[in-house]
VMD Tcl script that builds the backbone (N, CA, C; Angstrom):
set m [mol new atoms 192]
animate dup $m
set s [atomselect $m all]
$s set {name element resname resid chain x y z} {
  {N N UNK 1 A -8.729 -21.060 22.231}
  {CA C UNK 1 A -8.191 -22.393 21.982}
  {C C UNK 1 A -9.005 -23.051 20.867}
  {N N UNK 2 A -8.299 -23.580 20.089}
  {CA C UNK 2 A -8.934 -24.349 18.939}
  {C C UNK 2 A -9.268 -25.840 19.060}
  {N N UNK 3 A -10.484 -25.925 18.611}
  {CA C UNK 3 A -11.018 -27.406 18.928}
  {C C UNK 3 A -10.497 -28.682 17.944}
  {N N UNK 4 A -10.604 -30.011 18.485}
  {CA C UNK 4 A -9.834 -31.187 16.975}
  {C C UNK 4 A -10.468 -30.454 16.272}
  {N N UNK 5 A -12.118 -30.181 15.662}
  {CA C UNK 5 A -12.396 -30.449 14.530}
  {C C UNK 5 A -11.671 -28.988 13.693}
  {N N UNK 6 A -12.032 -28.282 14.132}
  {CA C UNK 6 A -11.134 -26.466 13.734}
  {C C UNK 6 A -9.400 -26.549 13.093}
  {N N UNK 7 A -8.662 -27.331 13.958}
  {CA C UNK 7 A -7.741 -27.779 13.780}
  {C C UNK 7 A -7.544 -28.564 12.687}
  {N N UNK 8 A -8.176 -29.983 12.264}
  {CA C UNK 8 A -8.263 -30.857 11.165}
  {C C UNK 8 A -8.772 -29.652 9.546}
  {N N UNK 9 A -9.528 -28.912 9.886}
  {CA C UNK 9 A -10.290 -28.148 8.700}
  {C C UNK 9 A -9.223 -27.047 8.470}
  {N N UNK 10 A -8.035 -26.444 9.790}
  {CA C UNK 10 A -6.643 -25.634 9.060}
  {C C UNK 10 A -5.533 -26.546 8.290}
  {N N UNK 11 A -6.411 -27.682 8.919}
  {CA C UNK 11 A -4.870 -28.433 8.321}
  {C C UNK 11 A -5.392 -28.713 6.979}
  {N N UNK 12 A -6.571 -29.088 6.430}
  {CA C UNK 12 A -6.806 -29.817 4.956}
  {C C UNK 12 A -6.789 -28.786 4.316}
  {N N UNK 13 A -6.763 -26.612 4.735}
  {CA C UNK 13 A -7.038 -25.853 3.830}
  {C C UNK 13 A -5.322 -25.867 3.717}
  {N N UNK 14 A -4.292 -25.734 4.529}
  {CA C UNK 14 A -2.871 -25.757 4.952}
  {C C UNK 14 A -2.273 -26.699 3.437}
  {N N UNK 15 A -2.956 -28.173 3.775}
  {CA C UNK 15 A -2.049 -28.998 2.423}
  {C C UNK 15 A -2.635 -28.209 1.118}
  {N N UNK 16 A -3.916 -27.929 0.827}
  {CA C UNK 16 A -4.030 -27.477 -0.565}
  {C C UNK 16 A -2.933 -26.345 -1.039}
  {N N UNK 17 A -2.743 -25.383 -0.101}
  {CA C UNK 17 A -2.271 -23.969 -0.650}
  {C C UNK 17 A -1.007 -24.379 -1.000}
  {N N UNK 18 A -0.286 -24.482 -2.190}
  {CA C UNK 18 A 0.799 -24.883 -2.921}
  {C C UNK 18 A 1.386 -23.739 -2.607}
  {N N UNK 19 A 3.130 -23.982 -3.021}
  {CA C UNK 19 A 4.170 -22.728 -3.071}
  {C C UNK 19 A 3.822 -21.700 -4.219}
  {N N UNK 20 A 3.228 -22.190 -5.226}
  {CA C UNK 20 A 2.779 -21.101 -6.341}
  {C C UNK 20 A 1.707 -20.157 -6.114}
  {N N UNK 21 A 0.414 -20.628 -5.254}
  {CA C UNK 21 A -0.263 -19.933 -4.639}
  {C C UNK 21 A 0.422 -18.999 -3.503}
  {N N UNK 22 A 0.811 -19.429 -2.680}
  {CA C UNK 22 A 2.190 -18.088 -2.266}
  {C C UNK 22 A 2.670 -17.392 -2.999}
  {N N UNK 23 A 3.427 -17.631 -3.672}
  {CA C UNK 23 A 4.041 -17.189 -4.792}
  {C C UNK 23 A 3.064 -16.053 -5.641}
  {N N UNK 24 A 1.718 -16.369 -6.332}
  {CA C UNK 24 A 0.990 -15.612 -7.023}
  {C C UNK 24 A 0.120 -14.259 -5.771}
  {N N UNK 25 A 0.324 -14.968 -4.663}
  {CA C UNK 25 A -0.132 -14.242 -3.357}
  {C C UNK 25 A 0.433 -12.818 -2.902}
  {N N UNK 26 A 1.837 -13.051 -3.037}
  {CA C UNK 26 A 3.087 -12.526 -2.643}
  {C C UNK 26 A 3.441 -11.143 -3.645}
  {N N UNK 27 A 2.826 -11.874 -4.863}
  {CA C UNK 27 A 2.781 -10.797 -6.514}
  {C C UNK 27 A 1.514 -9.640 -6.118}
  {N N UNK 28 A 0.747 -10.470 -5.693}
  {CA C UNK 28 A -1.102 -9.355 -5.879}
  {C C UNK 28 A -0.341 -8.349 -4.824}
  {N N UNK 29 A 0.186 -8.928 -3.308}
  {CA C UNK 29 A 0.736 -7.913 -2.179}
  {C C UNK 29 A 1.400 -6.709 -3.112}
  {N N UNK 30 A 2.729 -7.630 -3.711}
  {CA C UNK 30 A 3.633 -6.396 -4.029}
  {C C UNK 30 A 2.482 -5.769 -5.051}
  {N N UNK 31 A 2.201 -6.114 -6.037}
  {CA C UNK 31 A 1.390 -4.730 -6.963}
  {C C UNK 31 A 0.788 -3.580 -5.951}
  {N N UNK 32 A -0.228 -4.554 -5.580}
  {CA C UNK 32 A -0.945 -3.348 -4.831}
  {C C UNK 32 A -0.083 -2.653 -3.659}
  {N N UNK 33 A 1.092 -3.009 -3.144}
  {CA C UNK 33 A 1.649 -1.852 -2.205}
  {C C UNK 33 A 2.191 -1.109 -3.473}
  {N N UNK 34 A 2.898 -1.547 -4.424}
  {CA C UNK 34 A 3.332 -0.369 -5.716}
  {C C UNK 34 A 2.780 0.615 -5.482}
  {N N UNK 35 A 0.883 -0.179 -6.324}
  {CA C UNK 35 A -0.123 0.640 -6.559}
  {C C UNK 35 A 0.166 2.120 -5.454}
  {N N UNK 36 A -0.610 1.500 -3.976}
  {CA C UNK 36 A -0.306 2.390 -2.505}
  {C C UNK 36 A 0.680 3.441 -2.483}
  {N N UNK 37 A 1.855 3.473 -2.877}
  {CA C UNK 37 A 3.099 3.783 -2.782}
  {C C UNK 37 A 2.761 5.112 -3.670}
  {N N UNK 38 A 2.667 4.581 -5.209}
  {CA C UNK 38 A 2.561 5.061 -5.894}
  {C C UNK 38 A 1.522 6.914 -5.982}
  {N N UNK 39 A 0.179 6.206 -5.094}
  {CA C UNK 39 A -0.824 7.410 -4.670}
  {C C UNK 39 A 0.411 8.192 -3.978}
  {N N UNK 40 A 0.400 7.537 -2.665}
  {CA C UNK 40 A 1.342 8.099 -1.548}
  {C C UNK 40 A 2.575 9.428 -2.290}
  {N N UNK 41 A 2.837 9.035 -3.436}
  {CA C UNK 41 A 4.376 9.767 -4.081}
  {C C UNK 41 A 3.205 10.665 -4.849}
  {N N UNK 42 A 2.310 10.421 -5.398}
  {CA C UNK 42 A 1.667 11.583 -6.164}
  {C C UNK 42 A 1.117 12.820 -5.347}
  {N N UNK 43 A 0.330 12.398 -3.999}
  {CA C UNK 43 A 0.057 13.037 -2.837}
  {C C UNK 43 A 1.353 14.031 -2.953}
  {N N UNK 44 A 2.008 13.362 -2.496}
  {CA C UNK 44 A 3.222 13.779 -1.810}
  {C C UNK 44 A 3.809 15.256 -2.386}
  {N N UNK 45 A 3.752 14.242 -4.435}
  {CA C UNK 45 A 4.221 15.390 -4.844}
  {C C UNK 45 A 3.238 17.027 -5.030}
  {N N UNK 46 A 1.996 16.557 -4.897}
  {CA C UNK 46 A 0.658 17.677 -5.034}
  {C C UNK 46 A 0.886 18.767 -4.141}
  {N N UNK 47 A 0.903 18.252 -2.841}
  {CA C UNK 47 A 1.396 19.239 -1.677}
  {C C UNK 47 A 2.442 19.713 -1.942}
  {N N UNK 48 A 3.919 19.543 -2.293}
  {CA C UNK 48 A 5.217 19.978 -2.218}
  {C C UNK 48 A 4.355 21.185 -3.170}
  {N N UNK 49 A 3.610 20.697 -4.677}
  {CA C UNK 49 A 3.630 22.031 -5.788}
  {C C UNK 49 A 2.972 22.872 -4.741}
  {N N UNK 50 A 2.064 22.355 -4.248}
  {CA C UNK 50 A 1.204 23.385 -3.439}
  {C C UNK 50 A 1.597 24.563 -2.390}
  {N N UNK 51 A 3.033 23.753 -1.890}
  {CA C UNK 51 A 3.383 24.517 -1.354}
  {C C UNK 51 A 4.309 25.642 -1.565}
  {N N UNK 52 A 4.762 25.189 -2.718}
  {CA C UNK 52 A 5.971 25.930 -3.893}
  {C C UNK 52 A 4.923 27.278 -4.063}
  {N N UNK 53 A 3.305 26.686 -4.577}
  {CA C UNK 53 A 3.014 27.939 -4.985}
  {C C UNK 53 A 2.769 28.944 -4.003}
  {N N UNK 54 A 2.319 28.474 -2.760}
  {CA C UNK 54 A 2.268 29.306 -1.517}
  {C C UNK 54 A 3.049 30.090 -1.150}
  {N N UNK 55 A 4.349 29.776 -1.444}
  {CA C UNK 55 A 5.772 30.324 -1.097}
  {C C UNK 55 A 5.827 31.734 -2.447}
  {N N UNK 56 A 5.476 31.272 -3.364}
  {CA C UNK 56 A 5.549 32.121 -4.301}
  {C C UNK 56 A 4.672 33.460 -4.561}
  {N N UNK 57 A 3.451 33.055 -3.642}
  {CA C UNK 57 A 2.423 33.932 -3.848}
  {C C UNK 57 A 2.607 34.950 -2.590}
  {N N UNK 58 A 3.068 34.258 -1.517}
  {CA C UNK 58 A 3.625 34.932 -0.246}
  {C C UNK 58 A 4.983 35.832 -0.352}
  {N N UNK 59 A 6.030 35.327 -1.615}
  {CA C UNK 59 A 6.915 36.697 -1.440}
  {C C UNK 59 A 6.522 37.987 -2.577}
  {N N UNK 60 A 5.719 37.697 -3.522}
  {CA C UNK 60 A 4.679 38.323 -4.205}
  {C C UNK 60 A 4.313 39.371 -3.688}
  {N N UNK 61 A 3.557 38.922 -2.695}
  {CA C UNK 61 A 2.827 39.935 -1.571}
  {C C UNK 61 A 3.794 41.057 -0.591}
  {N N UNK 62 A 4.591 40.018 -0.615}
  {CA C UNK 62 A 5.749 40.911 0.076}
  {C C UNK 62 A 6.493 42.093 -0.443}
  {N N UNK 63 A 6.310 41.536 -1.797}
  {CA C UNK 63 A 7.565 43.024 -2.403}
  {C C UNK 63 A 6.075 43.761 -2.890}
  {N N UNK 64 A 5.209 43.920 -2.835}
  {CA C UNK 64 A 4.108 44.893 -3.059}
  {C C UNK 64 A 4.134 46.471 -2.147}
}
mol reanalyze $m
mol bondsrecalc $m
mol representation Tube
mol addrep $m
């Protein structure tokens, strides 16, 4: 439970934060999930080659 004074000190940080500060808030989120995303799809694609070559080296072996 939050005390008056805790309460009075969310509320005076509450009026400063303007809609543009949201707004510029909302921008840093989306980049950096891009950014995130972005690793995530490179990962993604590293393993698939990786596994392409596995596949390749495994029927290799096979017709030997």
């Amino acid at each position: 439970m939050y005390n008056n004074q805790e309460i009075q000190y969310y509320l005076k940080i509450s009026k400063k934060i303007t809609c543009n500060d949201l707004f510029n808030i909302s921008c840093f989120i989306i980049i950096y999930l891009n950014e995130y995303f972005e690793q995530i799809t490179n990962i993604i694609r590293y393993l698939d080659n990786q596994g392409g070559q596995l596949k390749s080296s495994l029927s290799k072996q096979k017709l030997k």
